[in-house]
C-alpha positions as CSV (number, residue, x, y, z in Angstrom):
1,X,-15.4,1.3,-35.3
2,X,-18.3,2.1,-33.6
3,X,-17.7,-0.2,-30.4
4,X,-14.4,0.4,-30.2
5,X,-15.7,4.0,-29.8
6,X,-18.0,2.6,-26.7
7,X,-15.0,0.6,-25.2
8,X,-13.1,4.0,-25.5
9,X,-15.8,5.3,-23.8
10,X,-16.2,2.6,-21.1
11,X,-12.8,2.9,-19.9
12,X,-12.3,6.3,-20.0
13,X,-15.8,6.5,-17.6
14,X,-14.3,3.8,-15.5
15,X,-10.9,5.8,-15.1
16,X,-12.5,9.2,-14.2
17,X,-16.1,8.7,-12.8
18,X,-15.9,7.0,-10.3
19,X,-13.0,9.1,-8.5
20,X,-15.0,12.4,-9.4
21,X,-18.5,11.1,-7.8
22,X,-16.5,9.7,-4.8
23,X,-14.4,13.1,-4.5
24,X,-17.8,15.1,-4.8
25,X,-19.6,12.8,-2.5
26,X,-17.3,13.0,0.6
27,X,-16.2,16.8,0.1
28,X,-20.0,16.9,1.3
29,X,-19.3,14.6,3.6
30,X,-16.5,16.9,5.1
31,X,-19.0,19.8,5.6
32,X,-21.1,17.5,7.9
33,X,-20.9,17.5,11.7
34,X,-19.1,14.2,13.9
35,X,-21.5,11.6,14.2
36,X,-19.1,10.2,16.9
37,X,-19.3,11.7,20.5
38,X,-16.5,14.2,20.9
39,X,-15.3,14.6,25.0
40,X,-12.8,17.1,26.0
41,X,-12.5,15.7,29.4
42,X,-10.9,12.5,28.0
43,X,-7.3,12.1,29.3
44,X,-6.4,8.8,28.4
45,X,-2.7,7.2,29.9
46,X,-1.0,7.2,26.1
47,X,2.5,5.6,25.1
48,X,3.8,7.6,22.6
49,X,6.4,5.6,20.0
50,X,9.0,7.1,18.3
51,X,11.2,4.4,15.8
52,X,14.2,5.7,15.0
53,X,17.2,4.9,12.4
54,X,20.4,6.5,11.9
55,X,18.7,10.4,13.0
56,X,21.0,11.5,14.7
57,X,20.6,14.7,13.2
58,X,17.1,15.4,14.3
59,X,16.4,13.0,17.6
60,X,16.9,16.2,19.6
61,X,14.4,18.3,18.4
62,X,12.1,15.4,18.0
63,X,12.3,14.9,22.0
64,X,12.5,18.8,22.6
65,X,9.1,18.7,20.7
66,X,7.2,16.0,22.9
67,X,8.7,17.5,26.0
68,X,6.6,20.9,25.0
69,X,3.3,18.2,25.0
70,X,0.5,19.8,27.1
71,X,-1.1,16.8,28.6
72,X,-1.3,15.7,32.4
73,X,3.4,14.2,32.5
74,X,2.2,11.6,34.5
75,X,-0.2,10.0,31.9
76,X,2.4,10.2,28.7
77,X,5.2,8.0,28.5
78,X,7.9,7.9,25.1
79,X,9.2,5.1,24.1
80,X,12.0,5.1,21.4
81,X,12.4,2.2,19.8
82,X,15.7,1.6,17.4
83,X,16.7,-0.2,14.7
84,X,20.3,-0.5,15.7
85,X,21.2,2.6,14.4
86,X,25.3,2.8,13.0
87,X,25.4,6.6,14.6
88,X,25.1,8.4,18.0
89,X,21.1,8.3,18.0
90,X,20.6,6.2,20.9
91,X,22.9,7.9,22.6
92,X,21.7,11.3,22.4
93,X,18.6,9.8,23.0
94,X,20.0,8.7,26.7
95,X,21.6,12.2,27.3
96,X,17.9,14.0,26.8
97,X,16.5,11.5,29.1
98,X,19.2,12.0,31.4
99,X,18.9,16.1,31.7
100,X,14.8,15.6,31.2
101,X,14.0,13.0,33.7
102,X,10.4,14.6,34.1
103,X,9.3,12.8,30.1
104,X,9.2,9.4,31.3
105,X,11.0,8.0,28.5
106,X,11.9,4.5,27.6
107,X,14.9,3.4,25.2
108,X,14.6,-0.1,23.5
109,X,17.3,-1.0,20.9
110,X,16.5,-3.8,18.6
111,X,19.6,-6.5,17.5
112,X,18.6,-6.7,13.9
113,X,16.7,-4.0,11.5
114,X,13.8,-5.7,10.7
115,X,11.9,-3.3,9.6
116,X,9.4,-0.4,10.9
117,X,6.5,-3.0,11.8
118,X,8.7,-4.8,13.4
119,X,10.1,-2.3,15.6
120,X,6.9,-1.2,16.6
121,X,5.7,-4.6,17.7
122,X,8.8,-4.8,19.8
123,X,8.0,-1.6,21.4
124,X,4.2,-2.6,22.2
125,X,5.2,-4.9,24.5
126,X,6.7,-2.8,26.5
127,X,3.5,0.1,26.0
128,X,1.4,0.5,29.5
129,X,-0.8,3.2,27.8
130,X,-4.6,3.0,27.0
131,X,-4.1,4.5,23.8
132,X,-0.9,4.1,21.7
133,X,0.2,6.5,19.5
134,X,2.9,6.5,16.6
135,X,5.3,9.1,15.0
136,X,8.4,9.3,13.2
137,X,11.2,10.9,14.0
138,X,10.9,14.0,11.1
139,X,7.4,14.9,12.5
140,X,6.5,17.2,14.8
141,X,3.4,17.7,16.9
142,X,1.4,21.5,18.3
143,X,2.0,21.3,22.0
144,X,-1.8,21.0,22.1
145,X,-2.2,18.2,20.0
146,X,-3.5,15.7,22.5
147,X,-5.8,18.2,24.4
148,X,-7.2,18.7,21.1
149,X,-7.1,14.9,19.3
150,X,-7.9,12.8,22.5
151,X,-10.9,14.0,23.0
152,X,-12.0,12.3,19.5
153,X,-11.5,8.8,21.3
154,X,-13.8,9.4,24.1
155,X,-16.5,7.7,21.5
156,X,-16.4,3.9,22.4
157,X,-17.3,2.9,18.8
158,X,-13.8,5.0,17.8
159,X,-10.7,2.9,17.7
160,X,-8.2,4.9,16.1
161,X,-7.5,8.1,14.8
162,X,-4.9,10.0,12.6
163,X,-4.2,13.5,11.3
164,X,-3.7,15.4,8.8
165,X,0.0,16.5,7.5
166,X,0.8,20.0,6.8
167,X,4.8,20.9,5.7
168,X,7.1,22.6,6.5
169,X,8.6,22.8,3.5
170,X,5.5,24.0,1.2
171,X,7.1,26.4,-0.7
172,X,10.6,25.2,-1.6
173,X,9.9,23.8,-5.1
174,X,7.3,23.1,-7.5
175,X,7.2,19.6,-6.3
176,X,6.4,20.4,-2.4
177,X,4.0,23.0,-4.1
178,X,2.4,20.0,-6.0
179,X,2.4,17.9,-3.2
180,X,0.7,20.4,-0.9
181,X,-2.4,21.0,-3.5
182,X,-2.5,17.0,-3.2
183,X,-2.9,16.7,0.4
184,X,-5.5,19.9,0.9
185,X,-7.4,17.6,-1.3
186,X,-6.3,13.7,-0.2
187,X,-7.7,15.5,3.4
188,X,-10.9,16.9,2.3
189,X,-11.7,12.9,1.4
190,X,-10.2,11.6,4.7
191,X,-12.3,13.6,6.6
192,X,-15.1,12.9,4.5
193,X,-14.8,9.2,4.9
194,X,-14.4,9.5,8.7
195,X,-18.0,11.4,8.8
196,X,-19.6,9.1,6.3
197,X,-18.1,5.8,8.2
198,X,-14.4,5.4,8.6
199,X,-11.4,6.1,6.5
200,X,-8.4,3.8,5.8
201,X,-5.8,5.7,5.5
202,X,-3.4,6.8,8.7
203,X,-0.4,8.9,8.6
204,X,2.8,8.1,10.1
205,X,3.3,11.3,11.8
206,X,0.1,10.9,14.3
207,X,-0.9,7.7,14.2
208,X,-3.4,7.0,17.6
209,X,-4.8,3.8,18.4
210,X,-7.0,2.3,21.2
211,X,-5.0,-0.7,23.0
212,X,-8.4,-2.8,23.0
213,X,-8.8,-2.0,19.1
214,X,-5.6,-3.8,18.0
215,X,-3.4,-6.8,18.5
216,X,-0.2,-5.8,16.6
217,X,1.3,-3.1,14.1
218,X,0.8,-4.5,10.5
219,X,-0.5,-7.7,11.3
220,X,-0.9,-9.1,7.9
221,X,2.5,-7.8,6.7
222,X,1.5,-4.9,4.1
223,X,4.8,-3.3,4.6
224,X,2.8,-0.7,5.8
225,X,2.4,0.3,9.6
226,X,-0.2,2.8,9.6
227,X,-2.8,1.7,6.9
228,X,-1.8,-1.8,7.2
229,X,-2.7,-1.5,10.5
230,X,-6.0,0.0,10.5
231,X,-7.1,-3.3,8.5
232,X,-7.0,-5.3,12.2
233,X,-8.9,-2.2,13.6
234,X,-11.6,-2.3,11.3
235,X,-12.1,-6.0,11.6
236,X,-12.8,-5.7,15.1
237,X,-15.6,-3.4,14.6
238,X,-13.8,0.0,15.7
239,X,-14.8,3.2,13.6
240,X,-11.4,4.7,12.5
241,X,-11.1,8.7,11.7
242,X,-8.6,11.5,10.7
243,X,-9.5,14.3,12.2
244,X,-8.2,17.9,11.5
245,X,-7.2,18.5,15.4
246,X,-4.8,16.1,15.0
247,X,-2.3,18.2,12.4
248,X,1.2,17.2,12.6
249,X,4.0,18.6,10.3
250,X,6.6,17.1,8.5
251,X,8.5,17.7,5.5
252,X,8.4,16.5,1.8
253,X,11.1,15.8,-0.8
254,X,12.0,18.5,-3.1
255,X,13.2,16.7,-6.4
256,X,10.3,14.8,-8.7
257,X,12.7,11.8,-8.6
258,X,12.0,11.8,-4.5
259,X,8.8,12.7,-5.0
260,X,8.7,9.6,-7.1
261,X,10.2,7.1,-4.9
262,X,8.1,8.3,-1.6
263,X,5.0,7.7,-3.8
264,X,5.8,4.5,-5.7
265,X,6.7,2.9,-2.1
266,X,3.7,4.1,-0.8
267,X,1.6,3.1,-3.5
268,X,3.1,-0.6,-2.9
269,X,1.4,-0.8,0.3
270,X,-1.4,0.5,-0.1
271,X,-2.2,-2.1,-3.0
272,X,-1.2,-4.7,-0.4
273,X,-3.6,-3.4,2.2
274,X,-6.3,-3.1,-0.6
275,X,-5.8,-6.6,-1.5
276,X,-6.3,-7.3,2.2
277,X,-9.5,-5.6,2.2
278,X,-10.7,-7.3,-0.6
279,X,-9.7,-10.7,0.5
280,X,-11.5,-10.0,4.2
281,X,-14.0,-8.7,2.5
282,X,-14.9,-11.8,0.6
283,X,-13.9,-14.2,3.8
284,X,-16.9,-12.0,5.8
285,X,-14.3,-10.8,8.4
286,X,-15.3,-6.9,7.6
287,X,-18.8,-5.6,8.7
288,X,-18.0,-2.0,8.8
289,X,-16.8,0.7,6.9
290,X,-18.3,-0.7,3.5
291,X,-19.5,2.1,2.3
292,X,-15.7,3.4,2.4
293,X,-13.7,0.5,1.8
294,X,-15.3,-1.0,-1.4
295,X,-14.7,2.1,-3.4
296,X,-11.1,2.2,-2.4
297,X,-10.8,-1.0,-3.5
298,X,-12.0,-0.2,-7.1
299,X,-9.8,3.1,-7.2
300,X,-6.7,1.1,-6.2
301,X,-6.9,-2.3,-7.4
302,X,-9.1,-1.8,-10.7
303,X,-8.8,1.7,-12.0
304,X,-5.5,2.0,-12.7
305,X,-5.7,-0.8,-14.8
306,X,-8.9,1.0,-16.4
307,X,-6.6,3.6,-16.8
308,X,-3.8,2.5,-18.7
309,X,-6.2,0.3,-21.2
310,X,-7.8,3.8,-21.3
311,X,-4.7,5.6,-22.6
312,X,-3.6,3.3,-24.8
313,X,-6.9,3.2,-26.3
314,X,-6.8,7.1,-26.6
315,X,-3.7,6.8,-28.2
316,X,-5.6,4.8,-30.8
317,X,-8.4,7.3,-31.0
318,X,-6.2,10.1,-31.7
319,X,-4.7,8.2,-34.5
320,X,-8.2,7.8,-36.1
321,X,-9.4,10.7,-35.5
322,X,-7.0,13.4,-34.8
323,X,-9.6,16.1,-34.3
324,X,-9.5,14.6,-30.7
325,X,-6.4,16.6,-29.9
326,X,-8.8,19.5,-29.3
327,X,-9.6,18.0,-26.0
328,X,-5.8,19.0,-25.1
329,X,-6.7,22.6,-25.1
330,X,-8.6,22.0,-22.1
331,X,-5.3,21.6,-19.9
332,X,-4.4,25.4,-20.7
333,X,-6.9,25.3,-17.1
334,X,-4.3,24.9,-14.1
335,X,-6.7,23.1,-12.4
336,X,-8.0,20.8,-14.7
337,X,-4.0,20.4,-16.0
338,X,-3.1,19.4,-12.1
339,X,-5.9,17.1,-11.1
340,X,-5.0,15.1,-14.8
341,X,-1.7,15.1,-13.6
342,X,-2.3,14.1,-10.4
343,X,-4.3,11.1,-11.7
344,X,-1.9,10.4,-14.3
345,X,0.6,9.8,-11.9
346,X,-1.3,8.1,-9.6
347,X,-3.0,5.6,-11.4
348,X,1.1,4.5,-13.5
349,X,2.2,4.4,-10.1
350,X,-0.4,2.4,-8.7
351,X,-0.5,-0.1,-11.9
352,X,3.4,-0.2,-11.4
353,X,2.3,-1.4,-7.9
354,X,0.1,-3.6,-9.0
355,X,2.8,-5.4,-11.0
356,X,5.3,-5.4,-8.6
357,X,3.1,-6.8,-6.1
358,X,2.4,-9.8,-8.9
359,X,6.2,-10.3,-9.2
360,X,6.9,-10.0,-5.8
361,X,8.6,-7.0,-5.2
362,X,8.4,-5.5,-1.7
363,X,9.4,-2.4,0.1
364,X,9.5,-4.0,4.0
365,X,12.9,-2.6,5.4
366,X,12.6,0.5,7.0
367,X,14.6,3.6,5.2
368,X,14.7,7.3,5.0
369,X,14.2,8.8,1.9
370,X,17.4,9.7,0.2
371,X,16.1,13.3,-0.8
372,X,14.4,14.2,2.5
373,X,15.1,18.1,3.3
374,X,17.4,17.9,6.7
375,X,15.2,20.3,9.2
376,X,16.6,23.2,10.8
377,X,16.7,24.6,13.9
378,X,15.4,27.8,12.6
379,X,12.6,26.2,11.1
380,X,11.2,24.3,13.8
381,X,10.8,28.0,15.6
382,X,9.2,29.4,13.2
383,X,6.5,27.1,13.4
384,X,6.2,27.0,17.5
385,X,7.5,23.1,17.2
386,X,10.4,23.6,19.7
């Protein structure tokens, strides 16, 4: 009984101490000044990407939005790329162009939907910017955002950066309440990671990347165009960051089942681009960003697996020795009952990913979530976005 008391033990180390000493180690990290060389007087050309499908019902504001951009017109261009959309959104597109003719704006429509990456690759043939940048559709961008995120890039050892997303939708439900608390602390780590070496993790909504630090979107087909691409970044020695000036906002689903999907298709990829990692790793093709890559690689590849050998065990325990259940009594804390949540749900969806990726299952075409909140008008001025 005794070691199956120390294997208890083991895994249930495993599935919480590790996460807690990274968490605590790069919330310091946070607090720490950029190591990097931080210019406001860079004003790089950019080409700023916009892949569309079927949104026809928010294209407008999207352009409204990067027409409102305060940076030098004749060094931004906007390219929308589409995936052969079955409603008007190419053609609204055309009539903003046509009344705005001082965005330089290009329109490429694809012949097949093959996916985000895809699209994006089509579209960076036709980029002439120094620096490339990504968003979707459903996120929208401070007219200051590039005064305030270009300078980051000015450092030549910086090849890419992201930013951090804020919603618009915050306070609809308990789920965009839950998903909020997530990313106030998912950023505290990102930024973190960018001060201790480089962070992995990019977010569709501002994704910026150096032309020179990259070939292609996705190039070893994660499914996943912002993280997935990072990987080809980093194994060209490039220091990639999220950095706070670059806040974009976007909104969230507002049922759990949303919530679910969004996360489990996320958590798909991002075991795909950890099993990249860990295959470059091993190959010698990654010299940088060690110290921040191999733990991800244990939190999403082996401690979910911990994890659920850890629960089952504790189901065992409890069994035995049902005094145990006093450990419950802890979770009258909210915070200690949301961070166990969080990492409950985490680490099933991430095994769920784990297994899918085993069997095969992908997520690579390119779809809205069902549940998304349709923005408003009203909304998008409350905020200053349009």
């Amino acid at each position: 009984m005794s070691f199956f008391v120390m294997v208890w033990l083991l895994f249930g180390f495993l599935s919480f101490g590790p996460a807690a000493f990274i968490f605590c180690y790069m919330k310091r990290k946070s607090k720490g000044s950029w190591p990097t060389k931080v210019d406001s007087g860079y004003k790089p050309r950019v080409s700023i990407i916009v892949p569309t499908y079927n949104e026809s019902s928010i294209i407008l504001f999207k352009l409204i939005n990067l027409s409102r951009l305060k940076y030098p017109k004749d060094l931004v261009e906007v390219i929308v790329v589409d995936s052969n959309s079955s409603d008007d959104t190419v053609e609204i597109v055309r009539r903003f162009s046509e009344k705005e003719p001082q965005l330089n704006m290009k329109i490429l429509v694809e012949k097949d939907r093959s996916g985000k990456s895809h699209a994006l690759n089509y579209a960076l043939g036709h980029c002439i910017g120094d620096v490339i940048i990504v968003s979707d559709a459903d996120c929208f961008w401070p007219s200051d955002i590039l005064e305030k995120a270009m300078p980051f890039l000015a450092d030549p050892s910086v090849g890419a950066i992201s930013g951090p997303k804020i919603l618009l939708n915050s306070n609809q439900t308990w789920v965009t309440r839950m998903e909020e608390s997530y990313l106030r602390s998912a950023n505290v780590l990102r930024v973190g990671e960018s001060k201790a070496g480089s962070t992995v993790f990019f977010e569709g909504g501002f994704s910026a990347f150096k032309r020179e630090a990259f070939d292609r979107f996705d190039p070893y087909g994660t499914g996943s165009d912002d993280c997935g691409t990072v990987i080809g970044v980093i194994e060209k020695n490039f220091r990639v960051m999220l950095v706070p000036e670059a806040a974009f906002y976007s909104t969230f689903p507002k049922s759990f089942r949303g919530r679910l999907g969004v996360k489990l298709r996320r958590a798909n990829q991002l075991v795909r681009v950890f099993a990249k990692y860990l295959d470059s790793l091993l190959k010698g093709k990654v010299n940088s960003a060690k110290k921040t890559i191999v733990p991800n690689i244990f939190l999403y590849l082996f401690s979910p697996i911990a994890f659920v050998v850890f629960m089952v065990l504790t189901v065992f325990m409890v069994s035995d020795f049902p005094f145990l259940l006093v450990i419950f009594a802890f979770f009258i804390i909210p915070k200690i009952r949301f961070y166990f949540c969080e990492i409950f749900e985490s680490n099933m969806l991430l095994f769920a990913a784990i297994f899918g990726v085993v069997v095969g299952r992908r997520f690579s075409v390119w779809s809205k979530p069902e549940d998304r909140m349709l923005l408003t008008k009203e909304m998008l001025i409350r905020f200053d976005l349009i």
